[in-house]
BAVEX-596956 format. One line per field, with one value per atom (N, C-alpha, C, O): x, y, z; residue in one letter; atom name. Coordinates in steps of 0.05 Angstrom, whole numbers. Each point is the difference from the previous one (the first is absolute). Layout:
# BAVEX-596956
px	X/...
py	Y/...
pz	Z/...
code	a/...
site	CA/...
END
This chain:
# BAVEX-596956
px	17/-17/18/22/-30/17/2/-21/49/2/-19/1/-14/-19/-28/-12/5/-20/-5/-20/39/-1/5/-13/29/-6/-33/-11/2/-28/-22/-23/32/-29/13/-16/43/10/-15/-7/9/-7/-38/-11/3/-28/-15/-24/37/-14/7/-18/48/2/-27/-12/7/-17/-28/-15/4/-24/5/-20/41/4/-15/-19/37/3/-27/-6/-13/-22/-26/-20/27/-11/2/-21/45/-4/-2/-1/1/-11/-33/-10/-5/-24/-5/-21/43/-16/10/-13/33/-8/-11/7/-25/-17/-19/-3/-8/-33/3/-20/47/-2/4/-15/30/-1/-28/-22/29/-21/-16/-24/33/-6/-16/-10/6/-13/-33/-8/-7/-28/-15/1/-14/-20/-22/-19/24/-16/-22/11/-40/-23/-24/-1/-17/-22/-18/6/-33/-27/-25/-4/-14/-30/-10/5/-17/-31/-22/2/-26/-19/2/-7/19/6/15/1/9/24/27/7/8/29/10/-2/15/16/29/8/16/20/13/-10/33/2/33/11/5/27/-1/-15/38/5/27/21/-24/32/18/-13/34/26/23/18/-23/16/-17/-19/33/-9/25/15/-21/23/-18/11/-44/-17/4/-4/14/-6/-11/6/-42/-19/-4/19/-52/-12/-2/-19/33/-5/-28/-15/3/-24/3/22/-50/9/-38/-20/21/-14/-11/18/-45/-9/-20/-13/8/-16/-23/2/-23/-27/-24/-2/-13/-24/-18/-11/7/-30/2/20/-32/-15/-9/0/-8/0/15/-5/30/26/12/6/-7/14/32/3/22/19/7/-15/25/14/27/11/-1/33/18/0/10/8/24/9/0/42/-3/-17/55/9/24/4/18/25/17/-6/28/9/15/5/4/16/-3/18/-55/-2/-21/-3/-4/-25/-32/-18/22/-28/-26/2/-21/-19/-10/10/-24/-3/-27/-21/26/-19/-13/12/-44/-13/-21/-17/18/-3/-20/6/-25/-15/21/14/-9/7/-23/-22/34/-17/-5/13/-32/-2/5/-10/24/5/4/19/-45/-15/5/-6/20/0/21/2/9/23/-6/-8/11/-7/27/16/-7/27/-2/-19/44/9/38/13/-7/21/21/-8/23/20/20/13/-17/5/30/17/-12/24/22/-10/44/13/24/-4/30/22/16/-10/27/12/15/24/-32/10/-25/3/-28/-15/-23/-5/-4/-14/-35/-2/-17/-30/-4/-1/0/-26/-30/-12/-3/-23/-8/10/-40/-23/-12/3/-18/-27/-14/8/-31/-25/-24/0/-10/-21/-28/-3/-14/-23/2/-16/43/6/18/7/-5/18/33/5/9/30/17/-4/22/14/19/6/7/20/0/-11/29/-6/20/-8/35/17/4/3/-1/-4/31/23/-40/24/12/-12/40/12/20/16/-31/14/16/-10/35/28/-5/-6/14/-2/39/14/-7/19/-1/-18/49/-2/4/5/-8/1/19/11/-2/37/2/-17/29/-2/13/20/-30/1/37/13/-4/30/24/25/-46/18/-15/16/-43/-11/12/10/-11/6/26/2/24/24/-4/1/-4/-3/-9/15/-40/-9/14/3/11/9/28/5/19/23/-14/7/-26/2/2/19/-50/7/15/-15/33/23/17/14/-14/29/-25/-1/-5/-18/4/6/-11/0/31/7/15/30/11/22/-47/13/0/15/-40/-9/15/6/-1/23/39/16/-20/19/3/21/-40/-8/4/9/-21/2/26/3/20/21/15/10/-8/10/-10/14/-43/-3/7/3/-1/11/24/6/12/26/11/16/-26/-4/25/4/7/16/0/18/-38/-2/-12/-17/30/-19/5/-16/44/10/-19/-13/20/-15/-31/-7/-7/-35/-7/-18/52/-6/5/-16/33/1/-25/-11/1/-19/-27/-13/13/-21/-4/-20/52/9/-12/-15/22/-6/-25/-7/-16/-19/-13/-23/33/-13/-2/-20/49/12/-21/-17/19/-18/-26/-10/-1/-33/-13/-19/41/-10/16/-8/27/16/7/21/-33/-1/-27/-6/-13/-30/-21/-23/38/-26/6/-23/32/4/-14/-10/8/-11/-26/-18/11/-30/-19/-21/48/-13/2/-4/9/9/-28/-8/-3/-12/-33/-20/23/-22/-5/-18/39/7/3/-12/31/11/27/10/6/27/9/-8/22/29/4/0/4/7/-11/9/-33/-14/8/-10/29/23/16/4/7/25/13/2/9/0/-10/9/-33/-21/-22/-12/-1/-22/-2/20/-50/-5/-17/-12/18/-13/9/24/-38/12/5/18/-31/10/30/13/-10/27/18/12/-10/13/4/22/-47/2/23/17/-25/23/30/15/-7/22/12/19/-33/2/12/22/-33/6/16/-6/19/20/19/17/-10/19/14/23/-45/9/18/24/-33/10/21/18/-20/33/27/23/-32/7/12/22/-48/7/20/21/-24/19/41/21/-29/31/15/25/-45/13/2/23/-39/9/24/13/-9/33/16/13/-11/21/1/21/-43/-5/-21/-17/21/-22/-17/-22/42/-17/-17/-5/-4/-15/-29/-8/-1/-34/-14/-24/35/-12/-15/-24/34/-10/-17/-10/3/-13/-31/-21/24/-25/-9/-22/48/-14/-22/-20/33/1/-27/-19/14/-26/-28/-20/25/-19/-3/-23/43/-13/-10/-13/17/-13/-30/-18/17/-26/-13/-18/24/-9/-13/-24/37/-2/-26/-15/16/-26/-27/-18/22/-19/-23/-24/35/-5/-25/8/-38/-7/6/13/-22/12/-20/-24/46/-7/-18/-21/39/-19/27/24/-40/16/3/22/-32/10/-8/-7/8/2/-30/-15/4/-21/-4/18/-41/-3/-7/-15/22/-16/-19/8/-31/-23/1/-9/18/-19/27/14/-6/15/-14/13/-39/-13/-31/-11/1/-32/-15/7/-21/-19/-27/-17/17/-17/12/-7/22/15/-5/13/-26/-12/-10/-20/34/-10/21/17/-2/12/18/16
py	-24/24/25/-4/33/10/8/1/14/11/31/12/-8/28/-11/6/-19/-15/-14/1/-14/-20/25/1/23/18/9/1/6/17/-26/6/-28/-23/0/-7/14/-7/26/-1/23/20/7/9/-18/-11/-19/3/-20/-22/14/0/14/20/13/-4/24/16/-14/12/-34/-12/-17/-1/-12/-9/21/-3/28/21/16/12/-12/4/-11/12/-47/-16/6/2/1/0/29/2/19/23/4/16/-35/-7/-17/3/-21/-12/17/0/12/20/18/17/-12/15/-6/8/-29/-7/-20/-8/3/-26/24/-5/25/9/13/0/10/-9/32/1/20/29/-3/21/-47/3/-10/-20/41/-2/-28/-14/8/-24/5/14/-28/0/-21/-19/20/-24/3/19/-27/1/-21/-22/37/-21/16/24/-47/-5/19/-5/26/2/12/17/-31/6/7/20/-47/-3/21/5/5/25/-12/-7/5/1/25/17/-15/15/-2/-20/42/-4/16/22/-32/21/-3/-16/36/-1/15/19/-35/7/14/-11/33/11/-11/-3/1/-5/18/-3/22/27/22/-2/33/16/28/2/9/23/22/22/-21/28/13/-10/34/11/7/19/-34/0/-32/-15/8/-26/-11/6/-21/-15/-8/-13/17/-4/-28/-9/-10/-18/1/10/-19/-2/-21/-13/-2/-22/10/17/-18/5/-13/-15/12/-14/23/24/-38/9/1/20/-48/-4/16/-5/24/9/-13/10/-32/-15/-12/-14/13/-21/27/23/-38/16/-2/-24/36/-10/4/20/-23/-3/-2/-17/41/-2/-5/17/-36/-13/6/17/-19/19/-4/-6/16/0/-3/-15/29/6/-34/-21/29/-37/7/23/-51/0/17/18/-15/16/-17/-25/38/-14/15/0/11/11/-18/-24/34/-16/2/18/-29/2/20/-2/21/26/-15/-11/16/-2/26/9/0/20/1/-22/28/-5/14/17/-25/14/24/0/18/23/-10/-15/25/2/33/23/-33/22/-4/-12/28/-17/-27/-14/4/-29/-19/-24/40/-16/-3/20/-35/1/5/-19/35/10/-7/-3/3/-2/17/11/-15/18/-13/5/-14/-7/26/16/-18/9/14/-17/38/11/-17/-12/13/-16/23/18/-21/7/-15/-19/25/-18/-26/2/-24/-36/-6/-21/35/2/-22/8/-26/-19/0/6/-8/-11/-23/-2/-14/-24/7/13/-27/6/-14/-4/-4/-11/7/25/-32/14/-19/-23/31/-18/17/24/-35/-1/-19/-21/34/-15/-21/-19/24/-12/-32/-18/22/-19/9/10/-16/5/2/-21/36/2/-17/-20/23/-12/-18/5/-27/-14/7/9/-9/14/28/5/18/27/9/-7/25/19/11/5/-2/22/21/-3/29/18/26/16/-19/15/27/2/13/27/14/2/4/14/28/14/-9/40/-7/-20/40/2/8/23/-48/7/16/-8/22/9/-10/-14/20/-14/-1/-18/45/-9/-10/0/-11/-29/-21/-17/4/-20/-13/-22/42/-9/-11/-24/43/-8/-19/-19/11/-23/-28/-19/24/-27/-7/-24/52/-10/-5/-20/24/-18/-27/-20/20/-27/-22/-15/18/-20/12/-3/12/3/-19/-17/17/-13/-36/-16/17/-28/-18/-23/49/-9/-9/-22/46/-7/-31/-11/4/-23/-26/-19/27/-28/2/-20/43/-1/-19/-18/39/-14/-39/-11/-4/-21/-14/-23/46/-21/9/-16/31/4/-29/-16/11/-25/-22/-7/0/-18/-18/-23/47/-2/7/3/-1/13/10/-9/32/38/17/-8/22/14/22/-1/16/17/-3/15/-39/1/15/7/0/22/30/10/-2/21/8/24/-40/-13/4/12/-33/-3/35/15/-10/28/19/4/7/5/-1/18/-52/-4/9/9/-12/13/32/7/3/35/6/18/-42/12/-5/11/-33/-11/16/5/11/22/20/5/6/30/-4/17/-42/-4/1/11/-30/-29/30/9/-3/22/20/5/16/22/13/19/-28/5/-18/8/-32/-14/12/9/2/8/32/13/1/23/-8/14/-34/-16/3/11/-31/-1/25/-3/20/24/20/10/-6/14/-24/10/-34/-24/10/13/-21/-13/23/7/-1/28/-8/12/-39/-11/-13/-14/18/-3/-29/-9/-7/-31/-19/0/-16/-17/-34/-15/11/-29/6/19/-50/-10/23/11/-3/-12/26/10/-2/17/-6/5/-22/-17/-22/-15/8/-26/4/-16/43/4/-20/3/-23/-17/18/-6/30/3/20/3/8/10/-27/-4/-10/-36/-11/-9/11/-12/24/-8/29/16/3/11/-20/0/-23/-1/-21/-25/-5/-9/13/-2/22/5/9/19/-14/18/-27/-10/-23/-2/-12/-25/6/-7/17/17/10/-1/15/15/-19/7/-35/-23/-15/-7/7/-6/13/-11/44/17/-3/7/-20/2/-30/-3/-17/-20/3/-7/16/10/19/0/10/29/-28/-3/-12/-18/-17/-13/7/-18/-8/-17/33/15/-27/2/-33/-20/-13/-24/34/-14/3/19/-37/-2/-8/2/-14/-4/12/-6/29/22/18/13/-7/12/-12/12/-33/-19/-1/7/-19/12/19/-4/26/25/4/7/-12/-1/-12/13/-37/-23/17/5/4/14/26/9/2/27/-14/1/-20/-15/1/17/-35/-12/17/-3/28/16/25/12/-10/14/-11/11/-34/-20/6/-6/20/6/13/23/-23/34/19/-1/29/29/11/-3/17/13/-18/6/-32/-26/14/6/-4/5/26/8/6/34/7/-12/40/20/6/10/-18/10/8/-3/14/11/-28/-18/15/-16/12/13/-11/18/-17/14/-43/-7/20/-14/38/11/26/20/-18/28/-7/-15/18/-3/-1/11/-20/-13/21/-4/25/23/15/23/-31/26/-19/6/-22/-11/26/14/-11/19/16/-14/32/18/-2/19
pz	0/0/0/9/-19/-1/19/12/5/22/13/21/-41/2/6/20/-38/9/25/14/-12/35/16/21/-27/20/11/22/-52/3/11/3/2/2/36/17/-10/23/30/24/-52/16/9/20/-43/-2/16/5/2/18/28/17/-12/25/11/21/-47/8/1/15/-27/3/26/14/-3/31/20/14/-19/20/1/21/-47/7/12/8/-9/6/29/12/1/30/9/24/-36/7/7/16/-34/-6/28/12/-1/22/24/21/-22/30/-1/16/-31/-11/23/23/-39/-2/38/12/-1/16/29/19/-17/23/13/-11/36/21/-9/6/-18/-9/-30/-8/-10/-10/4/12/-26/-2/0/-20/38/-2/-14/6/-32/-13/-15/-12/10/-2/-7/-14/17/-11/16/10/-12/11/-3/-5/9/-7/23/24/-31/27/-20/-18/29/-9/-36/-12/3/-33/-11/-24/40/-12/6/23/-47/10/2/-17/43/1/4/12/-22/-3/24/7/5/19/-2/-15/35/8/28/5/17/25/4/2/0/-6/30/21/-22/23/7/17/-35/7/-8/-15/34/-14/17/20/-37/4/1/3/-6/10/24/22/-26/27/10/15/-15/13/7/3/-2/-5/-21/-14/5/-11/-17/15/-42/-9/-8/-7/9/-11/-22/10/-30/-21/-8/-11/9/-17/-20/13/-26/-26/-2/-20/31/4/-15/6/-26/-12/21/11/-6/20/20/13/-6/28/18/23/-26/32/9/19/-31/15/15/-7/34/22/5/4/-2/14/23/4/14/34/-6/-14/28/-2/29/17/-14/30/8/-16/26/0/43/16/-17/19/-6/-19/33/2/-3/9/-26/-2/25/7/9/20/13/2/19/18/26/2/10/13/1/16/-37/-13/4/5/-7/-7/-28/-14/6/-34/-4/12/-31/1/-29/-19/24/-26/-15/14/-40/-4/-19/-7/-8/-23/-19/11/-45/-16/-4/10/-28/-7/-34/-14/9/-34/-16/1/-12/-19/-28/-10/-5/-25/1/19/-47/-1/29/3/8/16/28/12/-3/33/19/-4/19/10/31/16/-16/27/6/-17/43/-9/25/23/-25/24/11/-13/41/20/-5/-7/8/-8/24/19/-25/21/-5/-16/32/-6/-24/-12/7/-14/3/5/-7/0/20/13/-8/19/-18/-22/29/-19/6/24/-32/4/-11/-25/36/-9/0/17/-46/-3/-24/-23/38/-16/-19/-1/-17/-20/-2/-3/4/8/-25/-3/-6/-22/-1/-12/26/9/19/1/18/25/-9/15/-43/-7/-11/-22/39/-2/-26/-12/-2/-28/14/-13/36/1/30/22/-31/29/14/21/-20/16/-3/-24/41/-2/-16/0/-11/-22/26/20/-27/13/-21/-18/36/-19/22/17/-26/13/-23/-24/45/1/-2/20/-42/-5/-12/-11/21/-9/-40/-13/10/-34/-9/3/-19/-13/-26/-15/7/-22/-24/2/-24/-27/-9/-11/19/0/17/-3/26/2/-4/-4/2/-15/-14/3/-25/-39/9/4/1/1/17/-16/32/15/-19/-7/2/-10/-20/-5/-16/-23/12/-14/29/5/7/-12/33/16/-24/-5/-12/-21/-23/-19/13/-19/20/-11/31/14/-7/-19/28/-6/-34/-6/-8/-32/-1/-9/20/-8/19/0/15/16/-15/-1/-13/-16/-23/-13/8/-31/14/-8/32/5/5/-8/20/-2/-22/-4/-12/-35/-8/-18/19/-10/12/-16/44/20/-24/-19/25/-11/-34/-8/-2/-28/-12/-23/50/0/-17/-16/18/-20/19/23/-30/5/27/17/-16/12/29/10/4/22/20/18/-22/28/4/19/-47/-9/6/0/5/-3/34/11/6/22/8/11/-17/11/-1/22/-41/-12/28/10/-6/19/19/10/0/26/2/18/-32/-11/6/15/-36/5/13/2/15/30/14/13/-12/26/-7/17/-43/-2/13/15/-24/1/35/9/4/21/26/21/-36/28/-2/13/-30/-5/-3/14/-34/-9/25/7/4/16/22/-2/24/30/-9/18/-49/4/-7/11/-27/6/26/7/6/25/21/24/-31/17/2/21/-45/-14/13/10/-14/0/32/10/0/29/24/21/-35/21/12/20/-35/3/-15/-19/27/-34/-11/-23/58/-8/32/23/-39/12/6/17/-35/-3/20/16/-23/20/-8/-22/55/29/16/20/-37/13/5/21/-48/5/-8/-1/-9/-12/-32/-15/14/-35/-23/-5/-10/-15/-21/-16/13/-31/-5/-20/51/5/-2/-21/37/8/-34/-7/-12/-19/-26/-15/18/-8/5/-17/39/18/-8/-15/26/-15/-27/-3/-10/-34/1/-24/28/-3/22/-3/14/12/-18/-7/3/-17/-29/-1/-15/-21/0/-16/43/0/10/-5/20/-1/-36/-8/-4/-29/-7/-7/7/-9/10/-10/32/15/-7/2/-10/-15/-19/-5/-22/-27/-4/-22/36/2/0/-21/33/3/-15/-2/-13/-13/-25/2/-24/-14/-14/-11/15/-18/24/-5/29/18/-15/-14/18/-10/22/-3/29/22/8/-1/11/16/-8/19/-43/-12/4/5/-8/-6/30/8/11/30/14/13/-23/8/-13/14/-51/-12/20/4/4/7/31/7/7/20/1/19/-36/-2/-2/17/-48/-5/20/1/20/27/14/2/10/14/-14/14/-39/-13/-12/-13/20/3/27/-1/22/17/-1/-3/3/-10/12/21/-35/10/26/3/14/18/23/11/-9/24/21/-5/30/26/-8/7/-16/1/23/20/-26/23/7/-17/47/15/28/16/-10/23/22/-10/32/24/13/19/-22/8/33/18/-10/23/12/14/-16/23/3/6/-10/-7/11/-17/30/8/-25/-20/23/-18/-6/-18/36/-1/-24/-2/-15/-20/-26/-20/19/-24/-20/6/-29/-28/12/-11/25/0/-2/0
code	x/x/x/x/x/x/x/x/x/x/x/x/x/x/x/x/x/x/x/x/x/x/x/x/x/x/x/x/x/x/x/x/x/x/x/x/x/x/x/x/x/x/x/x/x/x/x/x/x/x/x/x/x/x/x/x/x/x/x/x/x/x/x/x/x/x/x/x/x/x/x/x/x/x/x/x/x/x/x/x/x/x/x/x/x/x/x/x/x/x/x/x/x/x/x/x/x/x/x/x/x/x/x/x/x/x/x/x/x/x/x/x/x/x/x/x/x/x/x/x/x/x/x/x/x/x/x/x/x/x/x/x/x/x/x/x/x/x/x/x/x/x/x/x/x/x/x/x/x/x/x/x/x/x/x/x/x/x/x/x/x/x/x/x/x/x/x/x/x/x/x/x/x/x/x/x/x/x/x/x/x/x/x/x/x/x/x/x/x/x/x/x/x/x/x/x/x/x/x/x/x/x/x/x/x/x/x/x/x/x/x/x/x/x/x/x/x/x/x/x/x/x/x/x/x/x/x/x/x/x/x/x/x/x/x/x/x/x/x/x/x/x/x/x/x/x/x/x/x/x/x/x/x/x/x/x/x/x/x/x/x/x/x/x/x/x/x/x/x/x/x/x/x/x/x/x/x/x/x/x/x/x/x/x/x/x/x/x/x/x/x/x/x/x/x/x/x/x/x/x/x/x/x/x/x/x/x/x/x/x/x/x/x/x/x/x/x/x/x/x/x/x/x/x/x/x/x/x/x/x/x/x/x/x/x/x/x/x/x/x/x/x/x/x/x/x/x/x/x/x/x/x/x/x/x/x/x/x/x/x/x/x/x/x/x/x/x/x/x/x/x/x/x/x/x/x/x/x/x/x/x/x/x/x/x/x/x/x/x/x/x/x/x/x/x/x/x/x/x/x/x/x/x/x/x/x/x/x/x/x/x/x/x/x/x/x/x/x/x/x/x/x/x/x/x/x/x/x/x/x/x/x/x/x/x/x/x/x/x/x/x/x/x/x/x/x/x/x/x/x/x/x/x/x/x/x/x/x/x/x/x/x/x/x/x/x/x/x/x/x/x/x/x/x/x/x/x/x/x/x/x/x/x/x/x/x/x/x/x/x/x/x/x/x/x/x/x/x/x/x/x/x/x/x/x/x/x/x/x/x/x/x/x/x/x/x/x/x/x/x/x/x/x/x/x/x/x/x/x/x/x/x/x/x/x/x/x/x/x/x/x/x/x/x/x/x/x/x/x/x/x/x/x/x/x/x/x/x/x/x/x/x/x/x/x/x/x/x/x/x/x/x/x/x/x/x/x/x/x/x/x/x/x/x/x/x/x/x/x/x/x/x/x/x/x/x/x/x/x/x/x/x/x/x/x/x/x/x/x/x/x/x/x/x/x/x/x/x/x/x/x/x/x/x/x/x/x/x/x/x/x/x/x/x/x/x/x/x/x/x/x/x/x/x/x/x/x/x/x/x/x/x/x/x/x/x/x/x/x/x/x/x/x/x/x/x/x/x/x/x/x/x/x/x/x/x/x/x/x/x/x/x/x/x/x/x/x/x/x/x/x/x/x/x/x/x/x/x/x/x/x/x/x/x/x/x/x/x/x/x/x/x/x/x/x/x/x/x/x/x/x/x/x/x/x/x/x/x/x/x/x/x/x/x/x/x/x/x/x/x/x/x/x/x/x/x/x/x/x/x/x/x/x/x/x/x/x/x/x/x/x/x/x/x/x/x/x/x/x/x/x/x/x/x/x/x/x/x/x/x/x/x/x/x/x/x/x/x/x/x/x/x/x/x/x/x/x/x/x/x/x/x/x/x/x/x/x/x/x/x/x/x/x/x/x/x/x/x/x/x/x/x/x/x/x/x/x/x/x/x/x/x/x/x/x/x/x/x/x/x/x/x/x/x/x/x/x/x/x/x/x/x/x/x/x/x/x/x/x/x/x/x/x/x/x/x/x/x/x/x/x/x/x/x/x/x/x/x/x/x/x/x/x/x/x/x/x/x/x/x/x/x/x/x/x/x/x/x/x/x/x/x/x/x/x/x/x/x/x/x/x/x/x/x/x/x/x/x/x/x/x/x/x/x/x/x/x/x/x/x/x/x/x/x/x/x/x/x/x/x/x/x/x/x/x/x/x/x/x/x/x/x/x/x/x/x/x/x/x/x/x/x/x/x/x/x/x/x/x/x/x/x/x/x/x/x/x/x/x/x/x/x/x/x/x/x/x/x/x/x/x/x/x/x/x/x/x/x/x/x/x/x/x/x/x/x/x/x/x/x/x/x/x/x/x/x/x/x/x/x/x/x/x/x/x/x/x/x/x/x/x/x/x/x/x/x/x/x/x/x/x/x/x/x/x/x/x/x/x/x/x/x/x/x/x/x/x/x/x/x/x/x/x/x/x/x/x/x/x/x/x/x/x/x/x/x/x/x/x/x
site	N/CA/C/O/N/CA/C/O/N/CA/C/O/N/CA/C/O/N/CA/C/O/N/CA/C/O/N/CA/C/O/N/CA/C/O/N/CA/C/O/N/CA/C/O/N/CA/C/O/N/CA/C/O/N/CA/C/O/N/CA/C/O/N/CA/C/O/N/CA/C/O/N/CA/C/O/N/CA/C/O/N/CA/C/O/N/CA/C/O/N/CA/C/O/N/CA/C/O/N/CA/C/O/N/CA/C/O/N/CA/C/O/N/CA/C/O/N/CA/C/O/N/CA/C/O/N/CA/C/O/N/CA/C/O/N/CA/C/O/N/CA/C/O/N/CA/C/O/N/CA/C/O/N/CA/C/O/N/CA/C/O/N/CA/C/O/N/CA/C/O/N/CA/C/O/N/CA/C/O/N/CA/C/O/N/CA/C/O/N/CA/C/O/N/CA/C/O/N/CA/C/O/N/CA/C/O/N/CA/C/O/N/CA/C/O/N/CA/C/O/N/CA/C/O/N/CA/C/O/N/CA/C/O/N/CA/C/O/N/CA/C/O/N/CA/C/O/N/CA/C/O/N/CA/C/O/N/CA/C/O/N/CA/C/O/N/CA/C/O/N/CA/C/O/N/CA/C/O/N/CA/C/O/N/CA/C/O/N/CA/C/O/N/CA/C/O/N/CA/C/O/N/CA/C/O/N/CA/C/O/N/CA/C/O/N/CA/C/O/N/CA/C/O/N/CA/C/O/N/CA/C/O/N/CA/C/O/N/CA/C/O/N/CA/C/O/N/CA/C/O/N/CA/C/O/N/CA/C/O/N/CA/C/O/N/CA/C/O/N/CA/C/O/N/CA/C/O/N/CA/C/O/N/CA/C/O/N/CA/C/O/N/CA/C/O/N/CA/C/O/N/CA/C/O/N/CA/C/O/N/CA/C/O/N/CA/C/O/N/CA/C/O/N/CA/C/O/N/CA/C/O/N/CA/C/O/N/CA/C/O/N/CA/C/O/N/CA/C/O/N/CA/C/O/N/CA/C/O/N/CA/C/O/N/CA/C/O/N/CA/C/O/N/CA/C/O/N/CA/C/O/N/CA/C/O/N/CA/C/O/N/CA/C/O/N/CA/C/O/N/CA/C/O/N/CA/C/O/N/CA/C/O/N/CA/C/O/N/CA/C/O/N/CA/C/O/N/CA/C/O/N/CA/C/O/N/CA/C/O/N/CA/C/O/N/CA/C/O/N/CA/C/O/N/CA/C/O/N/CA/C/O/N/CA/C/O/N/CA/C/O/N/CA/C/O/N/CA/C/O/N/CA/C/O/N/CA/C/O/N/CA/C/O/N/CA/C/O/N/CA/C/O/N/CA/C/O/N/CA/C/O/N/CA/C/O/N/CA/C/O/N/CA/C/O/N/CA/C/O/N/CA/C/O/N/CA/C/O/N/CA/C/O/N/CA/C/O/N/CA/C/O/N/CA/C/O/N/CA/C/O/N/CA/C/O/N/CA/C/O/N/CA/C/O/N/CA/C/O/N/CA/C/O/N/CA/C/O/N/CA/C/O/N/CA/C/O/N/CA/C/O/N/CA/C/O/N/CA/C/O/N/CA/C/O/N/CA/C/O/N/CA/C/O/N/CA/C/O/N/CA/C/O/N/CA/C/O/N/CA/C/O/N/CA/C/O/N/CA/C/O/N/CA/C/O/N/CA/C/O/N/CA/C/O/N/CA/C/O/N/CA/C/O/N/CA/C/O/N/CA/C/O/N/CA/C/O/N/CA/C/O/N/CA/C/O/N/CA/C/O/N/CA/C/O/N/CA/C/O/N/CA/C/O/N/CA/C/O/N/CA/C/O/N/CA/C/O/N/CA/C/O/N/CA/C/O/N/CA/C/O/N/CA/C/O/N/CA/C/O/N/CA/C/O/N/CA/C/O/N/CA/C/O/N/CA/C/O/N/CA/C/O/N/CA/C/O/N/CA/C/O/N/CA/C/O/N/CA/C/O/N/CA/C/O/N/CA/C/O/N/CA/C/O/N/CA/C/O/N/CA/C/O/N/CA/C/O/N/CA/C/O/N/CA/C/O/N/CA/C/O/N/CA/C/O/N/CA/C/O/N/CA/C/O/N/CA/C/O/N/CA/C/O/N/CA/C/O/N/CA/C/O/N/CA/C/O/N/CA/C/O/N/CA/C/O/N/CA/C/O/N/CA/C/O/N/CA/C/O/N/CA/C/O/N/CA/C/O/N/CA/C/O/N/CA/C/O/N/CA/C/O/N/CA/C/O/N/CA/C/O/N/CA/C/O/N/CA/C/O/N/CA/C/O/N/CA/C/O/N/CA/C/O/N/CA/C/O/N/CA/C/O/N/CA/C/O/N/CA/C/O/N/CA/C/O/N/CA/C/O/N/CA/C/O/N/CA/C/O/N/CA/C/O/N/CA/C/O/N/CA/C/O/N/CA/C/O/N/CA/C/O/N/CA/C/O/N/CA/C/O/N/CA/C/O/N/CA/C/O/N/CA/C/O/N/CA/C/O/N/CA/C/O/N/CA/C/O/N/CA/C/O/N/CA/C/O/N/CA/C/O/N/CA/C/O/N/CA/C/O/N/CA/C/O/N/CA/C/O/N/CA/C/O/N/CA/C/O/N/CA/C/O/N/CA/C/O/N/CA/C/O/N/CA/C/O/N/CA/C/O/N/CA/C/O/N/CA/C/O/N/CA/C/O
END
């Protein structure tokens, strides 16, 4: 095959890997939307339970119901508190029936129900964490190193595997844009999210700090046996399979929250 071609099919399957698993920490962490559908009174309806929100108010939450006689009940209470569980009627507004979760601080969480003619959307309660609002220029740069360092891992992988020239190069590269993404752009994430810089070892137990740290440690491992030794293919593939491992993980499990049972239970919504 010619050498341009095995490049462009090499770099190709990279980027269809790397979107493949962008797609599942997408859709698999604990911040995305619960989303479903059901029967009342011969109407389907479609709904979504949000798990974050960065308003700096309450929280709206929205179902889209035609019929006028389907009622909803919105149920909540502070996660990890000793609340009692508050129940509320939704409001209607035109076609949508609303409800609105309880403003929190930030990593400050609610659990809560929705009930629709006293029959439940969900059987274990949504929970939705309450963060400050990051802005779009560290987002973008953020998301776009994290997976650029992701895409150059799997290129690097396939250079090992097909023993291509450039693996030192690739590994470096990763290293780079591990560092920019995971420890430069994520602590101002979380700074901005959180109200602190760094929630990982050996401060906390944040997996997705741990899982950034992680895979950047390993790599720079790869990197210090390649200097010495540029025909290793070991370590690369190592270093690959655990990053793998470790972002397998979904995003943002063990993050950052409030312990409400250290706060009376009289401060439910405030």
């Amino acid at each position: 095959m010619n050498p341009r071609l095995k490049t462009f099919f090499l770099f190709f399957f990279a980027f269809i890997f790397t979107a493949g698993l962008a797609i599942y920490q997408r859709m698999t962490g604990p911040t995305y939307p619960i989303r479903g559908k059901i029967v009342v009174n011969g109407e389907t309806i479609n709904y979504k339970l949000l798990r974050t929100s960065d308003d700096p108010g309450d929280q709206k939450l929205e179902i889209k119901i035609a019929d006028t006689s389907i009622k909803g009940e919105f149920t909540f209470r502070r996660f990890r508190s000793h609340d009692s569980w508050t129940i509320v009627p939704m409001t209607r507004e035109g076609e949508n029936l609303v409800a609105f979760v309880p403003h929190q601080p930030p990593a400050g969480k609610v659990m809560y129900y929705i009930s629709l003619n006293k029959t439940k959307l969900n059987i274990e309660p949504a929970i939705l964490r309450y963060k400050g609002a990051v802005p779009n220029w560290i987002i973008i740069p953020h998301v776009f190193f994290i997976f650029l360092a992701m895409f150059i891992a799997v290129v690097t992988l396939l250079e090992a595997i097909f023993k291509r020239k450039n693996i030192y190069l690739y590994t470096w590269l990763t290293v780079i844009f591990f560092f920019i993404s995971g420890i430069i752009l994520g602590p101002l994430m979380q700074e901005y999210a959180f109200g602190v810089l760094w929630t990982g070892w050996p401060f906390g137990h944040d997996l997705t700090d741990n899982k950034t740290l992680a895979s950047l440690i390993i790599w720079i491992i790869a990197l210090i046996v390649l200097r010495k030794n540029r025909d290793n293919r070991v370590w690369p593939v190592i270093a690959f399979v655990i990053m793998l491992v470790v972002f397998l993980i979904p995003h943002s499990v063990l993050g950052s929250e409030i312990d409400y049972t250290q706060a009376p239970k009289t401060e439910v919504g405030k």
